[in-house]
LUMDRENKOL-504218 format. One record per residue (C-alpha): x, y, z. Coordinates in steps of 0.1 Angstrom, whole numbers, plus 5000, padded with zeros to 4 digits. Layout:
XYZ
...
END
This chain:
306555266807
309155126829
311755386843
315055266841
316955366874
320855316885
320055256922
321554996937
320554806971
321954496988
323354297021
327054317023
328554107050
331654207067
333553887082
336953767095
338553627125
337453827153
339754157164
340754237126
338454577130
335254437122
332954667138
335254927137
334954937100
331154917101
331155227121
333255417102
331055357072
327955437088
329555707109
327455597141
328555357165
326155067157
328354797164
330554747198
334154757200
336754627224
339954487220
338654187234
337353847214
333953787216
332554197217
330654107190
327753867196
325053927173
324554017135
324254387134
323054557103
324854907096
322755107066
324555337047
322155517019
323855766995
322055856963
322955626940
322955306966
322155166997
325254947014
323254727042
326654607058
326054317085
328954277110
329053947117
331053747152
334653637147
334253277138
334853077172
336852797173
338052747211
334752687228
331752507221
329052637242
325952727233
326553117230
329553007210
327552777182
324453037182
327553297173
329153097147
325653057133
325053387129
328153407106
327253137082
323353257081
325153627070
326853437043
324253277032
321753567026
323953827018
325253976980
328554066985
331353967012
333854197028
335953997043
338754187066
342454067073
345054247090
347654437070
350254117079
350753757068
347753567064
347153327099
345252967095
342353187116
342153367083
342553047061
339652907083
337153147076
338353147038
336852747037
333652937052
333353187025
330053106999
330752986964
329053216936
329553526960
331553826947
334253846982
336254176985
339354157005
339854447028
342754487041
342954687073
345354837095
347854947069
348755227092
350454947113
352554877084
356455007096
357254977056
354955177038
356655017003
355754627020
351954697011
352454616970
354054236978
351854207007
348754236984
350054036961
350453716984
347453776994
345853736962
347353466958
345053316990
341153306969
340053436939
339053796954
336554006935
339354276946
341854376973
341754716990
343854817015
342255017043
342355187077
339055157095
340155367125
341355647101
338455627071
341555567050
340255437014
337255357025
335255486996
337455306972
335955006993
332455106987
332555136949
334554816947
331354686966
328954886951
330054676914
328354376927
325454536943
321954446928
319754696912
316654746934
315054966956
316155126994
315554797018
315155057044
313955387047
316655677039
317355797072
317855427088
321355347101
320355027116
317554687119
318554707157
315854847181
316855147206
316354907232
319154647220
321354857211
321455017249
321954667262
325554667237
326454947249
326454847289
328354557273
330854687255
331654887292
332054607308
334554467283
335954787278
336754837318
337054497337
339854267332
340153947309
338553697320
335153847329
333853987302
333753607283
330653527312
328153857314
326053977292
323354237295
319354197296
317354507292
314254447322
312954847311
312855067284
310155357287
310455627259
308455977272
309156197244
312956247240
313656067277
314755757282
313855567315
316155237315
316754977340
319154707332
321154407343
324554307340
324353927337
327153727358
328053367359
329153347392
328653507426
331853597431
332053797398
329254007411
331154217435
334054227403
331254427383
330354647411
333954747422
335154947452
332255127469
330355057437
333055257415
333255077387
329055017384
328655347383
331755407357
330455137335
326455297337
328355627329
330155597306
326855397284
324855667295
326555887273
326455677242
322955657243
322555987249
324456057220
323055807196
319355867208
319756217210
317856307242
318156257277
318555897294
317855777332
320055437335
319555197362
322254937358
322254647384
324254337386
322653957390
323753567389
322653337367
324953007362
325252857331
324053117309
326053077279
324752747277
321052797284
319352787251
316152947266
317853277280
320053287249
317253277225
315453597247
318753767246
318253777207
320453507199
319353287167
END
């Protein structure tokens, strides 16, 4: 006899030009910090799955890069296929605007979304909004953009609305089994996730430019019952951004492997020894090879 169950499981991915509060709104839903955030383009690199279970669904929400348009190197094309891949596996589509006029950044990704594909417009940021009574005409202009499956207005950094977002999402969510295990909040390994968080220091603390040409490869990761032993390196293009990373007397090293310490401490619940170290490697954003190692599809 076949029990006939209301559970509901699928891949929901969250996409739109990069800064709109992507990760920010993954996090919120998860309630860890899965995904990286900075105010810079570019913090987000990879797909990074966020599982939210409750008891009648599961919500695997996969932040996806901002679609990149000004560069074409390789880290650039492997990014911008890991947000058409998303698209194309996925059951429902979050895609998140700003609480403003819709930009041709927005209009771009709206020729990426999939045909067939139930999209939800989130709107976020509405606490920006100086006229509270703008929203109503602001949502309906926006409607007026694709043929959403429905518009909710949000605020990622406050949790405003965002369980009138999940049920709008859950409405198009197939009826199957838990993809993961219950107490799962992400596909990502321990190990990556300590290499976004090194990252997201560096963007977070150095200047413009910089960020754009490290990234982070983990050379150790040694678990000993609740310690961590991790030794990593910040990847720079250029000598001369090396001593940039390192700072003053080795200040800003030491703030950056700090202040990721903690994260991981807090995520992984149990002690962490970081070793953080800087190296050169030219050209890295275009070598296939190293990108493909640093989990880039």
């Amino acid at each position: 006899m076949n029990v006939v169950t209301d559970l509901k499981s699928g891949y929901v991915a969250i996409v739109g030009r990069p800064n709109v509060g992507k990760s920010t709104l993954l996090n919120r839903l998860v309630g860890e910090k899965i995904s990286i955030v900075s105010r810079k383009a570019q913090t987000t690199r990879h797909r990074v799955a966020g599982i939210l279970t409750e008891a009648d669904a599961q919500y695997v929400f996969v932040d996806t890069p901002g679609f990149q348009t000004k560069h074409a190197s390789a880290l650039n094309r492997a990014m911008n296929r890991g947000v058409t891949q998303a698209l194309a596996d996925v059951d429902v589509v979050v895609f998140v605007v700003e609480a403003k006029a819709f930009s041709a950044q927005d209009r771009a990704v709206i020729r990426l979304l999939p045909e067939g594909k139930p999209v939800i417009l989130a709107v976020n940021k509405t606490d920006m909004l100086k006229e509270k009574n703008s929203l109503l005409p602001l949502l309906a202009g926006f409607s007026k953009e694709y043929p959403f499956a429905a518009i909710v207005p949000v605020c990622a950094t406050r949790g405003n609305q965002l369980q009138d977002l999940l049920a709008e999402v859950r409405k198009y969510l197939p009826h199957d089994e838990l993809l993961f295990a219950e107490d799962d909040i992400t596909d990502k390994s321990e190990r990556f996730l300590a290499a976004e968080y090194i990252r997201e220091k560096v963007f977070r603390l150095i200047g413009d430019e910089l960020p754009y040409a490290t990234t982070v490869e983990i050379e150790k990761f040694e678990i000993d019952g609740a310690l961590r032993r991790i030794s990593a390196a910040i990847v720079v293009d250029r000598a001369a951004h090396k001593g940039i990373v390192i700072g003053k007397g080795g200040e800003m090293l030491k703030r950056i492997a700090s202040e990721a310490r903690q994260d991981m401490e807090r995520l992984f619940d149990g002690k962490v020894f970081l070793e953080v170290f800087v190296k050169v490697k030219s050209g890295w954003s275009d070598d296939e090879r190293l990108l493909k190692s640093l989990g880039y599809e």
